[in-house]
C-alpha positions in Angstrom: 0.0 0.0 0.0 1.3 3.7 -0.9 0.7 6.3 2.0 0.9 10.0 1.2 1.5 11.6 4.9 0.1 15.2 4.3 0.8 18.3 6.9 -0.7 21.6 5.1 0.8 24.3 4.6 -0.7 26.4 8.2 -2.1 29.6 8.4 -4.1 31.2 11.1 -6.0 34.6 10.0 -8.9 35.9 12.4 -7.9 32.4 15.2 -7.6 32.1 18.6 -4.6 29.9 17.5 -1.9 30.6 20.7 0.9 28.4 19.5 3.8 28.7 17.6 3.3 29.7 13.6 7.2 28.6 12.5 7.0 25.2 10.9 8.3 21.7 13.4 9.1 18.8 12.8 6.2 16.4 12.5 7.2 13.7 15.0 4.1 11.8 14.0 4.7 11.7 10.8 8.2 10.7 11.1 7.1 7.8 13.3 4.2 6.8 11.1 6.5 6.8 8.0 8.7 4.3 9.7 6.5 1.7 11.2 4.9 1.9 7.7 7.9 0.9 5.8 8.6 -1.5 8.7 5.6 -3.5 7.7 6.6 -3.3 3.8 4.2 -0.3 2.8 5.4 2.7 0.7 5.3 6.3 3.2 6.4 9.9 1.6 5.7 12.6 3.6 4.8 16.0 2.4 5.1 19.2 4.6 3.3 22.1 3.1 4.3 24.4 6.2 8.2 23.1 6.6 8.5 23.1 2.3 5.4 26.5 1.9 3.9 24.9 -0.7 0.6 25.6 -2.4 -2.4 23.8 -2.7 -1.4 23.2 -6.3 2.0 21.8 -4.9 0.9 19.6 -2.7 -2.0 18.2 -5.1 0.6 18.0 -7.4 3.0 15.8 -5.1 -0.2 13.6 -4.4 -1.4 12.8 -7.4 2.9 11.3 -8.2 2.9 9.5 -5.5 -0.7 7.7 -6.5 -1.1 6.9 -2.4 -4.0 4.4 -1.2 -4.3 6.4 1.6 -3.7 9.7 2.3 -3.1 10.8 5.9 -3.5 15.0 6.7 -3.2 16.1 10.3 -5.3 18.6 12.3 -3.1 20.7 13.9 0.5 21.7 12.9 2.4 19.1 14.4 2.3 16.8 18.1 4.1 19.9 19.9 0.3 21.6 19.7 -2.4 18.5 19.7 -2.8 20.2 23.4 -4.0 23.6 21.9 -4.5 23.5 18.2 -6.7 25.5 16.3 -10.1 24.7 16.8 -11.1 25.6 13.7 -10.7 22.9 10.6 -10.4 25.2 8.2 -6.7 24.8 6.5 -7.2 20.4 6.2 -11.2 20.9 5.5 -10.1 23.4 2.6 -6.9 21.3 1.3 -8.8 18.1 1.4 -11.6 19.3 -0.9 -9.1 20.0 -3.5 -7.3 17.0 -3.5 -9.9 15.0 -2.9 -10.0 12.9 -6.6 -6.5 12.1 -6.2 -5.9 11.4 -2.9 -7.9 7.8 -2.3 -9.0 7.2 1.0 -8.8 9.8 3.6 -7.8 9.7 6.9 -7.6 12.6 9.5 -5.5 12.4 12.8 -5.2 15.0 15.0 -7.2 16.1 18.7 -10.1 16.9 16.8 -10.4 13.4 15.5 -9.5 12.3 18.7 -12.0 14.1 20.9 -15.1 14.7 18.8 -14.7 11.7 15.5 -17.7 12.2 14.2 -17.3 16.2 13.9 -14.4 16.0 12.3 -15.2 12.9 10.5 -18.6 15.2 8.7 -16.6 18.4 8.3 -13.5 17.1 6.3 -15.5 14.8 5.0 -13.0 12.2 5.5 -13.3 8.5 4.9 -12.1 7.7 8.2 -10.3 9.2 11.3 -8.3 8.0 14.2 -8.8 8.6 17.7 -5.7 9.2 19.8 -2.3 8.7 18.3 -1.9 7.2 15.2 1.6 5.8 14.8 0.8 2.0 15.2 -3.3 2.5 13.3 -2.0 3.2 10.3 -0.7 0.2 9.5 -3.3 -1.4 10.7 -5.4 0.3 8.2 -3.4 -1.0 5.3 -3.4 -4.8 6.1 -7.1 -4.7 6.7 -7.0 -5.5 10.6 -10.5 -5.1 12.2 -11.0 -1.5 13.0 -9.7 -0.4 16.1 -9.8 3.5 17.6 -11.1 4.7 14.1 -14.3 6.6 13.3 -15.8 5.7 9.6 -18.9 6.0 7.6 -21.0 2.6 7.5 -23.9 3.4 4.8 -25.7 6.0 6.2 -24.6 5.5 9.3 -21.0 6.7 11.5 -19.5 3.8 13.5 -16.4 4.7 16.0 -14.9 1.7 17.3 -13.0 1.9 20.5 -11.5 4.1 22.1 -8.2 7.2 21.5 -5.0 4.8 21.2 -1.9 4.9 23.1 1.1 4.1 21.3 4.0 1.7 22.5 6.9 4.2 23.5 9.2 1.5 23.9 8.6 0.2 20.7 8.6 3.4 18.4 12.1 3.6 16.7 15.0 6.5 16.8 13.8 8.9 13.9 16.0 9.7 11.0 14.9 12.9 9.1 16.6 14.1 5.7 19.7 16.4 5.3 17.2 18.9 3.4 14.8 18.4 6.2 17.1 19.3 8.8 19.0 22.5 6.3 15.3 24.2 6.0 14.7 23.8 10.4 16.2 27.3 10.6 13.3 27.8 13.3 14.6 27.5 17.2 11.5 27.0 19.5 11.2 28.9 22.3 14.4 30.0 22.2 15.5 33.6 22.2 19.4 33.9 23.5 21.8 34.3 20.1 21.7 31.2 17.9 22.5 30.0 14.3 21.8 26.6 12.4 19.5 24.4 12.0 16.6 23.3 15.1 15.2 19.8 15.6 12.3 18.6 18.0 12.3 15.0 19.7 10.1 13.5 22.6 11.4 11.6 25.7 8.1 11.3 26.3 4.7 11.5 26.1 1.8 12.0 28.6 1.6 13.5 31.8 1.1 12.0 34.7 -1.2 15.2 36.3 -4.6 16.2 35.1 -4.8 19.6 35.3 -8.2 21.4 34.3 -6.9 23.4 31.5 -4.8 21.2 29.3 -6.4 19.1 26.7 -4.9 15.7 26.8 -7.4 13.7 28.2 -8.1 11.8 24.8 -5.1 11.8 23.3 -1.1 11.8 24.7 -2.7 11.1 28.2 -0.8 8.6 29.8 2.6 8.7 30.5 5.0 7.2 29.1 8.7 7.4 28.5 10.9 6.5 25.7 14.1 4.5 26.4 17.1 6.3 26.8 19.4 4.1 23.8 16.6 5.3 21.5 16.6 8.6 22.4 20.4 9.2 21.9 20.3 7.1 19.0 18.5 9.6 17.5 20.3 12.6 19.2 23.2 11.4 17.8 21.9 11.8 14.5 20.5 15.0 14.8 23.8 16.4 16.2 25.8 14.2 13.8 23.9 16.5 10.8 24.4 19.8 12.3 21.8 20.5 15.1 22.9 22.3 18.1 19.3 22.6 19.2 16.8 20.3 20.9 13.0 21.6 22.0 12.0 18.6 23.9 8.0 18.3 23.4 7.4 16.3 25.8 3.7 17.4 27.7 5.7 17.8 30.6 10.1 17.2 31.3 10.3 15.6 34.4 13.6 15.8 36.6 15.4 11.8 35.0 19.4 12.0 36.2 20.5 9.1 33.8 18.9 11.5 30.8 20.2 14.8 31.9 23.5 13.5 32.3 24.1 11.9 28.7 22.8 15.8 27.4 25.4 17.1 29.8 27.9 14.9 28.0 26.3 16.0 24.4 26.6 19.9 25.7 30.2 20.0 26.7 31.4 18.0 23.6 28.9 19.3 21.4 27.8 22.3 22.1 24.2 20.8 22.5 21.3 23.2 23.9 17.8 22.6 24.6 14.4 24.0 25.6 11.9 22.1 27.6 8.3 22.5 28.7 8.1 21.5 32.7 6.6 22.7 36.0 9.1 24.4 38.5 7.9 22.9 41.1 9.1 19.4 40.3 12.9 20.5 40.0 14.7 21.3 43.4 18.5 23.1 43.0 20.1 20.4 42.5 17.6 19.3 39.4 18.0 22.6 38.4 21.9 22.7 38.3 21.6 19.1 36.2 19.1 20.9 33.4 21.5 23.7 33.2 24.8 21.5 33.1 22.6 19.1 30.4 22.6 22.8 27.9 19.2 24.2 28.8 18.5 27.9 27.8 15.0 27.8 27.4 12.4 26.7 30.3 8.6 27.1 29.8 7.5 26.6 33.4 3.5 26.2 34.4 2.8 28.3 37.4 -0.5 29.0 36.4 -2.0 31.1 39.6 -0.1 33.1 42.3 -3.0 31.6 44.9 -3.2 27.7 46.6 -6.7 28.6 45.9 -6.3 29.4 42.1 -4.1 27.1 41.9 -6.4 23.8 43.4 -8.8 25.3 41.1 -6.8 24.4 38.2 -6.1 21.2 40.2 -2.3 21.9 40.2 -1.5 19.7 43.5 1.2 21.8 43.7 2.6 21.7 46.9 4.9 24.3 47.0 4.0 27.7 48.4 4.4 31.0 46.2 7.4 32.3 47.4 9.3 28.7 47.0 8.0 28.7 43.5 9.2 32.6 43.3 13.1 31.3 44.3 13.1 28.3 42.0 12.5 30.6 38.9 15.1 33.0 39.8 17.5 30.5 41.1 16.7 28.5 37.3 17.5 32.2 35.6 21.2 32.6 37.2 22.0 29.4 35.6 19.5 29.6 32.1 19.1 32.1 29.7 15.4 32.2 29.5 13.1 31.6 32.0 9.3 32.1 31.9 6.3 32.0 33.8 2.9 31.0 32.6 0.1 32.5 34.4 -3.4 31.5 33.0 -6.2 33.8 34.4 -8.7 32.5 37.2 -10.3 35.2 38.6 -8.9 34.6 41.9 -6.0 36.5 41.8 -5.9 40.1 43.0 -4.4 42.0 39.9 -1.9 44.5 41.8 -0.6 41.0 44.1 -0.4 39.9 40.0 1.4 43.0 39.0 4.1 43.4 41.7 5.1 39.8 41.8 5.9 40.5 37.8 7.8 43.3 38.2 9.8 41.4 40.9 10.1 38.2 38.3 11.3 40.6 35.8 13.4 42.1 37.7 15.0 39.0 38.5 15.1 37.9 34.7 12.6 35.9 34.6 9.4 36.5 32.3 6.4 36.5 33.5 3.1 37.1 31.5 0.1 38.6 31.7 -2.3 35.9 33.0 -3.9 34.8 29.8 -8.1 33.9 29.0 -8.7 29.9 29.6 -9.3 28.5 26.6 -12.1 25.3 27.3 -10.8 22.7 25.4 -12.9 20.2 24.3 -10.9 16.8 25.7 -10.1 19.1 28.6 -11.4 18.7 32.5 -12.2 22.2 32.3 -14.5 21.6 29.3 -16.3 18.4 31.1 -16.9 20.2 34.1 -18.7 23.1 32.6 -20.7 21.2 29.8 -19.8 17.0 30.2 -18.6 14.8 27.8 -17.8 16.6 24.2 -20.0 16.0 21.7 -20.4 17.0 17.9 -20.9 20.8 18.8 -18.2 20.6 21.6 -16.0 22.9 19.5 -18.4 25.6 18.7 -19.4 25.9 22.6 -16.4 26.1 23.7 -15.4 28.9 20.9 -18.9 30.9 21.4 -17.9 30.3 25.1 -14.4 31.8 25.4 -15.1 34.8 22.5 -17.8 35.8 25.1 -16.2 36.1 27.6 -13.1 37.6 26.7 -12.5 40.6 25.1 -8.6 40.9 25.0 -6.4 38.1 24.1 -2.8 37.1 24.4 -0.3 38.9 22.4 0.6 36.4 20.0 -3.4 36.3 18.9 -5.1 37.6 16.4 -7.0 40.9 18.3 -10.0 40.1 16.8 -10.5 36.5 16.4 -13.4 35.2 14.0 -16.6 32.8 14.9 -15.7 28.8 14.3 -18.7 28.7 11.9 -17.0 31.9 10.0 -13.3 30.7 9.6 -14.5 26.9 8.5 -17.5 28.5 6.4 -20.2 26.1 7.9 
């Protein structure tokens, strides 16, 4: 069987889209290619974002590669499943003009994971796949029974299962293309000086908290770790073609000696760096010393609310106070170059309280944002304890919900985000 692995080519006018807009590597892709060819299937991946192709260009590609299934993704790569945009519009519009040479088409994604049947009527797909989708895929092409997939039966739409979890331990050390890895000029969330090429990996996937606001619950939800030969196998191979640059994905990098010291090794004989994604709270100074010694210059560290209160709101179970959280973050600055903050807002913190403990972060170094609207997405706790379980209109609530109730937005937003229906033309 031929697979054409399709990421579009992403863009985000009038969204509420908070991520990142450079193009990242698309880990499941990468993964999906390999098991693929593993089980003697043909895989060629086409990345509209990393490559900026058109519509036409990507058709074009498509209709050379004469796939029996072609695979498009929901959201511009694993690094944003958690907050993707809710809106379709980019796949729904690519799919519907490469829809007579594409085959059979499957969407993956969190909106195929946490309402199939939406997402299976608005692409009009021929099937999707709920949760992660390295090890369905080829289970779509050998013509396995069904399993965590959502599909039209006659008139009717059958989803069998429930979102899939893959293996860690068995997915293999990814090997992307020299020209891949020349055109990742893009270093995420880094901003100290920097030149050549960037690279994401995972070390692992899940998190083993639940907080309200993040959207993992049907999809990257348990977690898991991959093991540690496979990770520096494919280090290795990314520092072997130039990278100096890791952004660990990872939902949340927890405090694992054995890992940080192989990157320490990698640093000093490399010149290795790294960002990661992580919650202060879980690193003491010691920790903290090790991610610094392993090359670190970029935390992005969940504090969330200044307040036990706020903070048990968001169901944290953080058990550190303020002010230990407060010397962890400047004690993480003297050692890496960027530091920051994330404050979401919960109504329960008194703004000037908010306002002088930023000026003292800042003045330490460390940035610390304006606390930012909670967006409730579906496959989130927050979104089942306001409304329950999502359903088919899950999307549009929680979009009709949040543009409500808000009225200014985080600076990397657009300032006057559109209506779902609107930006998907529904």
């Amino acid at each position: 069987m031929r697979f054409a692995l399709v990421n579009p080519n992403w863009k985000f006018e009038r969204s509420i889209y908070f991520g990142c807009r450079e193009p990242h590597l698309p880990l499941e892709f990468g993964y999906s290619k390999t098991l693929l060819e593993k089980n003697g299937h043909d895989a060629e991946m086409i990345d509209g974002q990393m490559e900026n192709l058109r519509t036409s260009e990507i058709r074009t590609r498509i209709a050379t590669i004469c796939p029996d299934f072609t695979v498009i993704t929901t959201a511009p790569s694993y690094l944003f499943w958690r907050c993707a945009p809710p809106e379709l519009t980019v796949p729904k519009r690519l799919i519907s003009q490469i829809r007579d040479v594409a085959a059979a088409i499957v969407a993956v994604g969190p909106h195929a994971s946490t309402t199939p049947r939406a997402a299976l009527r608005k692409l009009e797909a021929d099937v999707v796949v709920l949760g992660e989708c390295e090890e369905i895929l080829p289970r779509l092409a050998s013509g396995s029974p069904p399993v965590s997939t959502c599909y039209r039966d006659g008139d009717s739409i059958r989803v069998e299962n429930s979102p899939h979890s893959t293996d860690m331990a068995t997915l293999p050390a990814l090997a992307w293309p020299d020209q891949t890895i020349r055109a990742h000029t893009h270093h995420h969330h880094r901003f100290d000086a920097f030149t050549g090429p960037g690279a994401e990996m995972e070390t692992s996937r899940g998190c083993p908290y639940h907080c309200t606001f993040c959207a993992k619950d049907n999809f990257r939800n348990r977690y898991r770790r991959r093991p540690l030969s496979t990770i520096l196998t494919e280090l290795d191979g990314l520092l072997n073609q130039g990278v100096r640059y890791i952004y660990f994905i990872d939902e949340i990098f927890l405090p694992n000696r054995e890992l940080l010291l192989a990157l320490a090794e990698r640093s000093r004989a490399a010149n290795l760096k790294i960002g990661v994604q992580t919650r202060i709270d879980l690193w003491n100074f010691e920790t903290i010393d090790l991610l610094a010694d392993a090359g670190c210059v970029s935390i992005e560290a969940g504090v969330e609310s200044l307040t036990p209160e706020g903070r048990d709101l968001l169901d944290k179970k953080c058990r550190l106070e303020t002010h230990e959280l407060s010397e962890r973050l400047m004690y993480a600055k003297r050692r890496i170059a960027f530091v920051q903050a994330n404050l979401i807002m919960t109504g329960l913190d008194d703004p000037k309280m908010v306002r002088e403990w930023r000026d003292r972060m800042r003045a330490a170094g460390v940035w610390a944002n304006d606390p930012v609207p909670l967006f409730p997405y579906p496959g989130s706790p927050d979104y089942t304890l306001r409304w329950g379980a999502p359903d088919d209109f899950a999307w549009e609530r929680a979009h009709q919900h949040y543009l409500a109730s808000f009225h200014q937005f985080s600076d990397i937003q657009e300032s006057r985000p559109a209506p779902l229906a609107e930006l998907e033309g529904s």
